[in-house]
LOGUSE-837683 format. One record per atom (N, C-alpha, C): residue in one letter; x negated, y negated, z negated. Coordinates in steps of 0.05 Angstrom, whole numbers, padded with zeros to 5 digits, always signed. Layout:
N
AXYZ ...
//
This chain:
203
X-00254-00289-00129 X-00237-00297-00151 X-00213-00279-00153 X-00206-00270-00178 X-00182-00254-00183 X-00160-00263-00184 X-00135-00260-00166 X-00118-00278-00157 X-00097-00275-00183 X-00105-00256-00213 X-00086-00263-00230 X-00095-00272-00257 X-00115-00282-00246 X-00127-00302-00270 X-00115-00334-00265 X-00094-00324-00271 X-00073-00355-00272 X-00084-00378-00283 X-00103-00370-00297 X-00116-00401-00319 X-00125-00411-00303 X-00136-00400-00279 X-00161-00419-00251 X-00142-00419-00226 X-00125-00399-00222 X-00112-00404-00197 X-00075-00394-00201 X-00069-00418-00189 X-00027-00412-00200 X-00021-00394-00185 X-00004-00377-00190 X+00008-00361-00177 X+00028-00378-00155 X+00039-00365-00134 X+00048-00373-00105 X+00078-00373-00111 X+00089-00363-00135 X+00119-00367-00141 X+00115-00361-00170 X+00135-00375-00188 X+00140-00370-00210 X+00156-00346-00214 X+00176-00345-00200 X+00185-00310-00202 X+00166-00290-00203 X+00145-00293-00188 X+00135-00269-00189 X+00116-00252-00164 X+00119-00266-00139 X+00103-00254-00120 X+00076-00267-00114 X+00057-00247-00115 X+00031-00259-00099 X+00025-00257-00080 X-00005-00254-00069 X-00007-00244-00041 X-00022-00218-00034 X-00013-00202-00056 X-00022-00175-00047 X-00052-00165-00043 X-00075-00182-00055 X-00099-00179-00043 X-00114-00148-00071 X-00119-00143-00049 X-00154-00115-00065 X-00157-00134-00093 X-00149-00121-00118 X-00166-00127-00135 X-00178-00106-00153 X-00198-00100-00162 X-00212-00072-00182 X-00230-00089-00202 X-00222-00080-00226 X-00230-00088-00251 X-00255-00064-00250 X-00275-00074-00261 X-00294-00060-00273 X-00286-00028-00290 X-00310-00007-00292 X-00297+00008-00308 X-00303+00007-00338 X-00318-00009-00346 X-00319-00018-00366 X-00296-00039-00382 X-00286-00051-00372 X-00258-00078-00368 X-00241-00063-00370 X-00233-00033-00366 X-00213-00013-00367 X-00212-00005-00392 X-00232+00005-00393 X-00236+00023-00413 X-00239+00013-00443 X-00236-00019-00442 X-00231-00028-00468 X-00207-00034-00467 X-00200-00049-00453 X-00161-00052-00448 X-00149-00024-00452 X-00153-00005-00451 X-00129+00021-00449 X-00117+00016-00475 X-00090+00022-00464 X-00071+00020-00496 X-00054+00056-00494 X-00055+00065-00515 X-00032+00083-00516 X-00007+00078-00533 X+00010+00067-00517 X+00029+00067-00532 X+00037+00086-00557 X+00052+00087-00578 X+00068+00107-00595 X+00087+00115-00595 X+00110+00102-00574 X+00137+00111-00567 X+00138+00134-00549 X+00163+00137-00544 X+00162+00168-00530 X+00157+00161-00495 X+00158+00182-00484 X+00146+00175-00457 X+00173+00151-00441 X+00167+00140-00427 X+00179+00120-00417 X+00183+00107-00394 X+00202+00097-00377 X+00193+00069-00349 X+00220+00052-00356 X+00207+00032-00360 X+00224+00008-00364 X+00218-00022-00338 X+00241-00013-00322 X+00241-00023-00291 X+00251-00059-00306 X+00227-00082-00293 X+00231-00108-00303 X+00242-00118-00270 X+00264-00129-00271 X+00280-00147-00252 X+00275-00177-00260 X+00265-00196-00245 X+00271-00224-00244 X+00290-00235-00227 X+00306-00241-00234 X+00328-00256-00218 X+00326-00280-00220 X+00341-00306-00194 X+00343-00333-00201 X+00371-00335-00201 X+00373-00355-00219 X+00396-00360-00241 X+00413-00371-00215 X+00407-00393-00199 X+00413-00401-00186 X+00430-00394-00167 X+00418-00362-00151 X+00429-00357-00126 X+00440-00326-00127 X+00435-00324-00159 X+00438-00293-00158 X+00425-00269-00147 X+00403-00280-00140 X+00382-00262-00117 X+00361-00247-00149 X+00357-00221-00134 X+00336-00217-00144 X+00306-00225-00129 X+00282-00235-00153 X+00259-00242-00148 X+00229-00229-00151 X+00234-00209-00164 X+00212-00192-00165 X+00217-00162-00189 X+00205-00143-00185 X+00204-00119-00190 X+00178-00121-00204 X+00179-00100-00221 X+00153-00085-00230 X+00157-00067-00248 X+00140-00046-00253 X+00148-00021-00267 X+00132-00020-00300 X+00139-00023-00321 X+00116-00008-00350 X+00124+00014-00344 X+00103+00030-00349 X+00094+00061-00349 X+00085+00065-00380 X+00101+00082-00396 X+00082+00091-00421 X+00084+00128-00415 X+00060+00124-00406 X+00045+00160-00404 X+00022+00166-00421 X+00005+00171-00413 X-00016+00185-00423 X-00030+00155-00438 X-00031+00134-00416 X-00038+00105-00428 X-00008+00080-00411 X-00004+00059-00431 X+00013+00046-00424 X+00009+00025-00400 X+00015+00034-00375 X+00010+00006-00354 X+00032-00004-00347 X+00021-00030-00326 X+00047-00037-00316 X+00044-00038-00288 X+00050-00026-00270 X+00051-00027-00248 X+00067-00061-00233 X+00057-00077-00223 X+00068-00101-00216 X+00060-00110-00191 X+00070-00093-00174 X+00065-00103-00139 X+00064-00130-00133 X+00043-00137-00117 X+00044-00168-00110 X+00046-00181-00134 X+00048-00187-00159 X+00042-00195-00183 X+00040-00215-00180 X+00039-00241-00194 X+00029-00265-00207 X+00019-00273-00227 X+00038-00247-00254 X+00020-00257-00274 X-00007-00235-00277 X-00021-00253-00302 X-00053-00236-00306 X-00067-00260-00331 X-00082-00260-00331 X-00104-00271-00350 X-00130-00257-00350 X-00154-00267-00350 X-00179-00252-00355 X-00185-00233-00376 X-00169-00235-00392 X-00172-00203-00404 X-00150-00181-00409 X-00143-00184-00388 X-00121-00161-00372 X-00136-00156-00350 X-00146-00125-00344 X-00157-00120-00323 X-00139-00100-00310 X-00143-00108-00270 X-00116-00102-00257 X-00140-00087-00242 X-00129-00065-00231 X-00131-00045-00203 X-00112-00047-00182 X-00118-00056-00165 X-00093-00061-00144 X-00059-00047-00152 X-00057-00080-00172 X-00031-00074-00179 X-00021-00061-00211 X-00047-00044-00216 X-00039-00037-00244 X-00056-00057-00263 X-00033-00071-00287 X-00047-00075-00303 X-00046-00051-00325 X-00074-00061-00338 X-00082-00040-00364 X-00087-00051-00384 X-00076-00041-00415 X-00070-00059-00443 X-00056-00069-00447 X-00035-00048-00433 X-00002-00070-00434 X+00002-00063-00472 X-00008-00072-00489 X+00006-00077-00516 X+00022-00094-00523 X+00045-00090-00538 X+00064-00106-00541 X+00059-00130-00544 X+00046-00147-00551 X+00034-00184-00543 X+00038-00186-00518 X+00029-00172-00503 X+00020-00170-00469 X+00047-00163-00461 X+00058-00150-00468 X+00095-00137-00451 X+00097-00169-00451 X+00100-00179-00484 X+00122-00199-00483 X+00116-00225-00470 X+00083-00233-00468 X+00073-00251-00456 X+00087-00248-00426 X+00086-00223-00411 X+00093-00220-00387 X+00121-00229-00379 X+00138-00219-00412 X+00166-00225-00402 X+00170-00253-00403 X+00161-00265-00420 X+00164-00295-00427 X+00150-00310-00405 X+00143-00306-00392 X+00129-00320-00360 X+00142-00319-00337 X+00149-00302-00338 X+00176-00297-00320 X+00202-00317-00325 X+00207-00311-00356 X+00238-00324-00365 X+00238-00348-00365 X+00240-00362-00340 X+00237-00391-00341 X+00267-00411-00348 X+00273-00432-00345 X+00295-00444-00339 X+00315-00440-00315 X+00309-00427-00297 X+00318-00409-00268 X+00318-00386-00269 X+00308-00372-00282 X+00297-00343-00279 X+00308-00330-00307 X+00319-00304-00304 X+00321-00280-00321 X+00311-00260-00314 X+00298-00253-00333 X+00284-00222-00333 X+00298-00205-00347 X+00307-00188-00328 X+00331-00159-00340 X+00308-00143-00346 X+00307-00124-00364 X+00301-00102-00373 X+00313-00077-00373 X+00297-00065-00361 X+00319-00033-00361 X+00297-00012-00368 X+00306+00002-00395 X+00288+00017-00402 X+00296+00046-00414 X+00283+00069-00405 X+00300+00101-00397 X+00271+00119-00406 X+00278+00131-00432 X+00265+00147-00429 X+00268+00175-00426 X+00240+00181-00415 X+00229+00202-00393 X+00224+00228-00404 X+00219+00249-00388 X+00195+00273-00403 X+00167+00267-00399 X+00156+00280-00409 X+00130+00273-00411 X+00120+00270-00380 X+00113+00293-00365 X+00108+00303-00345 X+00117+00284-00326 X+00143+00277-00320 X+00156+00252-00304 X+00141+00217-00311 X+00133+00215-00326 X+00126+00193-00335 X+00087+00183-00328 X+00079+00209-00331 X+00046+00221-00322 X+00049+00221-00288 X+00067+00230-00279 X+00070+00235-00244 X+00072+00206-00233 X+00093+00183-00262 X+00099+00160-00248 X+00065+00138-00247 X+00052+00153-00267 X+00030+00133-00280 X+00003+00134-00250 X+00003+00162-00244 X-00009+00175-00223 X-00006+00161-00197 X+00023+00162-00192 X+00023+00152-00169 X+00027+00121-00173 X+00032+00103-00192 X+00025+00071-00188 X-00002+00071-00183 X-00024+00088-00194 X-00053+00082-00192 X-00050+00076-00170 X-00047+00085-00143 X-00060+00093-00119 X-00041+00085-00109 X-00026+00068-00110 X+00006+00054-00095 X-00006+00030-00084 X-00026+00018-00095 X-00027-00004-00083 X-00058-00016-00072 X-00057-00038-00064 X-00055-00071-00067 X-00017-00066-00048 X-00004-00079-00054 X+00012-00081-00044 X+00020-00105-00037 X+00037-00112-00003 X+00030-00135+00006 X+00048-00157-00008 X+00052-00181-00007 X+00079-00202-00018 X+00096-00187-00005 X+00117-00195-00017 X+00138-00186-00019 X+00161-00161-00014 X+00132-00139-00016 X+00141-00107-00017 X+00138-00104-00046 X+00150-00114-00070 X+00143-00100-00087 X+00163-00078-00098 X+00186-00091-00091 X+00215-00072-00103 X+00205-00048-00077 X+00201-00044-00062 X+00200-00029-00043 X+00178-00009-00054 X+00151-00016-00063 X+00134+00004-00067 X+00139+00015-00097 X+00156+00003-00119 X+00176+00015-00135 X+00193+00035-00129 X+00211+00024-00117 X+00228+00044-00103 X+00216+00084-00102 X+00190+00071-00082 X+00181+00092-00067 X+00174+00107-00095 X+00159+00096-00114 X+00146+00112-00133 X+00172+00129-00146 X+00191+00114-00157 X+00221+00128-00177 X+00225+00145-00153 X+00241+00147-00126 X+00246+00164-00106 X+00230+00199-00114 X+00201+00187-00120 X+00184+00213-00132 X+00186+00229-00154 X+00207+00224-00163 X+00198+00240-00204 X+00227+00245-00199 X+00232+00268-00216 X+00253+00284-00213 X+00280+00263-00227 X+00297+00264-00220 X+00326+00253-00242 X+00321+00221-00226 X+00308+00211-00206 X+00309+00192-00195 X+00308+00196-00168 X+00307+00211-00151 X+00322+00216-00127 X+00342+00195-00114 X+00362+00202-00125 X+00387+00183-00116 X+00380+00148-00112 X+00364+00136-00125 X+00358+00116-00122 X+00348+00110-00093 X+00340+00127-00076 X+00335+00108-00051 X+00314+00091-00052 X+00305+00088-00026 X+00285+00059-00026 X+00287+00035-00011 X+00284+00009-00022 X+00302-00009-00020 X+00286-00036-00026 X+00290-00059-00011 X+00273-00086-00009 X+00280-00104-00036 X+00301-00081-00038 X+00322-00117-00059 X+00321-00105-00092 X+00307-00132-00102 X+00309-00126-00133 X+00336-00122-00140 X+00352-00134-00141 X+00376-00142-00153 X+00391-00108-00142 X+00382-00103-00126 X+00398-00076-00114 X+00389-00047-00127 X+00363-00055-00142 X+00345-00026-00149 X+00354-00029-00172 X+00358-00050-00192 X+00368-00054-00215 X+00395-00042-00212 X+00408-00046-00201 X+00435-00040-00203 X+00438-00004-00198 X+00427+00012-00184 X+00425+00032-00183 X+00411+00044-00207 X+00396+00029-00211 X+00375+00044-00233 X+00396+00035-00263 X+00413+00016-00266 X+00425+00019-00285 X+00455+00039-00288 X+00452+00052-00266 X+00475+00074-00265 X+00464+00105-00272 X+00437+00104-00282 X+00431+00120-00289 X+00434+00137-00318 X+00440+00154-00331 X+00449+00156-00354 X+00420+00152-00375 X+00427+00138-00404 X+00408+00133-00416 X+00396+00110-00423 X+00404+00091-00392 X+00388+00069-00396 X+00390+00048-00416 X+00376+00029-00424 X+00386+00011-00439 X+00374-00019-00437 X+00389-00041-00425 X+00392-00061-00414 X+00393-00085-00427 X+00370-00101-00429 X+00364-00122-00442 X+00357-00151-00421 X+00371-00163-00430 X+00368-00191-00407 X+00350-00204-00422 X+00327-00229-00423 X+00312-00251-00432 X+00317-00274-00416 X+00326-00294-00435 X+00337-00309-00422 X+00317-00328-00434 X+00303-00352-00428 X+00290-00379-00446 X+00286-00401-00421 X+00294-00427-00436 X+00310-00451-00429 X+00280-00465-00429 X+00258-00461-00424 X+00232-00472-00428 X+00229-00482-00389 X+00215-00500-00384 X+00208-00512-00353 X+00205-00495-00346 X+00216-00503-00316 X+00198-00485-00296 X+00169-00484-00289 X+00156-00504-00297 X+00128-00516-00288 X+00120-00498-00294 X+00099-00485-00265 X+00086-00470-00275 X+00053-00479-00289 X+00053-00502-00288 X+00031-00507-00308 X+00039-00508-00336 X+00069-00511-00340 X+00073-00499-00368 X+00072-00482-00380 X+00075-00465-00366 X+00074-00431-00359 X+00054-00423-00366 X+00033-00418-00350 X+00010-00410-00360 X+00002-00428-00379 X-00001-00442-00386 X-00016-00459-00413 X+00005-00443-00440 X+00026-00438-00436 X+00042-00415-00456 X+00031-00393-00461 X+00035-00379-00438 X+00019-00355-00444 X-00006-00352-00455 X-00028-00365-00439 X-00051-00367-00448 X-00058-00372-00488 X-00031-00394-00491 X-00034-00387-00511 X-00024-00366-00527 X+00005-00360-00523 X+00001-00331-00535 X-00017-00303-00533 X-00035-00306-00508 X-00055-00284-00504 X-00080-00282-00520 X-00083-00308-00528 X-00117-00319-00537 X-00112-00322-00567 X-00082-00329-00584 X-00081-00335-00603 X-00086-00310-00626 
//
């Protein structure tokens, strides 16, 4: 069973972490999901924080290169027609960004957005190396982020580092960026949760 087909099995936190297991989508399951985005090349680093304690709760990277992914270490969310390779989802089209963000944005939880765009070439190097970054285990995800930005030029200085809340904060001292919070007052349940999404995925 595919641990991000949320409709059959809940994810292990509503923020955002799983448990890191091998998953490979078919190559057929890929190859209909690929999206190319139309904007210019891009990485827009998603932070979940809880409202509560001020902590950050999970990391994950969109990639718009050659095709739009989202790199999401240890992950939670997914649906059956989102197909993941250890860690990358593929067909991130805008329904799917926002489904992702809105699953996250619970009554506890904000999802910061930080989004910088790239050169082409930097953005292809970032897409390259999420392929092959993972299954990555719970709760290394800001960390195998980290490692990937550390790689592409004009992100150096960032360091590598355990803590969402800490990679955000560096990564928003970068020139360019532009910083969007989602905030929605909807349950935490996560059986509300996915029964949301699902319907915005299917509708």
């Amino acid at each position: 069973m595919q641990r991000r087909v949320f409709l059959m099995a809940a994810p292990l936190a509503l923020a955002g972490c799983g448990n890191g297991e091998a998953v490979w989508a078919p190559d057929a399951a890929v190859e209909r999901a690929r999206y190319r985005h139309a904007g210019p090349p891009a990485l827009t680093l998603y932070t979940v924080n809880n409202l509560g304690t001020g902590n950050g709760a999970h990391s994950s990277l969109l990639i718009n290169a050659s095709e739009r992914v989202l790199f999401d270490p240890a992950g939670s969310f997914g649906h059956a027609s989102i197909p993941e390779r250890n860690d990358v989802l593929f067909g991130m089209t805008p329904s799917v960004v926002t489904s992702y963000v809105s699953y996250h944005s619970r009554e506890s939880y904000v999802t910061v957005e930080q989004y910088i765009e790239v050169p082409p070439e930097t953005a292809e190097r970032a897409y390259r190396l999420a392929l092959v970054a993972g299954p990555v285990p719970q709760a290394y995800c800001t960390r195998a982020i980290s490692k990937i930005l550390g790689e592409l030029p004009g992100f150096e200085g960032l360091g590598t580092t355990w803590f969402p809340d800490k990679l955000s904060a560096r990564f928003d001292a970068l020139p360019g960026v532009v910083t969007t919070e989602h905030n929605e007052n909807d349950s935490d349940s996560l059986r509300d949760a996915r029964r949301a999404i699902a319907r915005q995925l299917e509708s």
